[in-house]
Structures are given as C-alpha cells and as structure tokens.
N, C-alpha and C positions, 0 to 999 in steps of 0.2 A: 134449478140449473138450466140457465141455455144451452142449449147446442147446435151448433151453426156447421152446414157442410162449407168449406172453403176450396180453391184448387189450387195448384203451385203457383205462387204469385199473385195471389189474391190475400186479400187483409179486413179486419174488423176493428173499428176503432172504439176504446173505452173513453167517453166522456172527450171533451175535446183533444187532450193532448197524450194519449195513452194508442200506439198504434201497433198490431199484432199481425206479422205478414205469416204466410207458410211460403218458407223460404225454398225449400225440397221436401221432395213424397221417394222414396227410397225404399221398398218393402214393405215391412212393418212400423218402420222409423220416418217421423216429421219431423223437419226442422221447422223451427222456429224464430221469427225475426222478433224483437221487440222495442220500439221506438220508446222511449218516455223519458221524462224531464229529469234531471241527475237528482231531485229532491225525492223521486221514488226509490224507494229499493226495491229488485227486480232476483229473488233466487228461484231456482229449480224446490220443489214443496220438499225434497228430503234436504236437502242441505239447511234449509227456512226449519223444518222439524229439529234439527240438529243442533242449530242456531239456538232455540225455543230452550230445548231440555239443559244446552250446556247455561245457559242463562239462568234457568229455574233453580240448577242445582249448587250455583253460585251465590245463591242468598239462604242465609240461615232460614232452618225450618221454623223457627217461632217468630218467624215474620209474620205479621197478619196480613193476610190475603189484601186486604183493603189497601195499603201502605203500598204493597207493590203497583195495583192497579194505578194509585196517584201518583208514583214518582213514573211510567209510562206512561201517563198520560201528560206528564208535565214535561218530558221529553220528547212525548211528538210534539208538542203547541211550541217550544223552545229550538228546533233543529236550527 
C-alpha cells in the first residue's frame, strides 16, 4: 500500500486520467474530491462490498466459480 501525506487542496493523480483532491480536513473527517472518466465506477469500499455480496447472492450456488469469473470478465471488455 502507498501512503501519501496530502493537505486541504492538494491532489494525487492515478495513471493519467484518475484525479483525487482532499477537498476538506474537518477533525477526524476528510473529504474527498474525485475526478475520473464516467467509464470508471467510483463507490465508498462498503457500499462496493454491498454491491459484491448482493450480486454473489443473486446467482445460484451450483454455479461454477469459473462461469462467473467469465461472464465478468466479458462485461468489463463489453461495457
């Protein structure tokens, strides 16, 4: 893992077109700015977790693991 210090108004750019400011410092709370291209999807890690489990639990369990891995992978190469 990186860890970069930043200060209000300061930003770290992922790969060209991915841009992460800190917006406000607030106590214990950072905001967050985040630039990037509408082809990214951009959630908060628990909502993404939430996302994950309600998706998982939406396909039959005697699905073989492999069959899902290919039909996500053939919808990211497809978006």
């Amino acid at each position: 893992m990186l860890v970069l210090s930043r200060k209000s108004n300061e930003s770290i750019m992922i790969g060209d077109d991915i841009e992460v400011r800190v917006v406000e410092i607030t106590g214990k709370a950072v905001k967050l700015g985040i630039e990037a291209p509408k082809n990214i999807v951009v959630h908060r890690k628990e909502v993404y977790e939430a996302i994950k489990n309600e998706n998982l639990q939406a396909v039959p369990k005697e699905t073989p693991k492999e069959n899902i891995i290919s039909l996500a992978e053939y919808f990211k190469k497809h978006k």
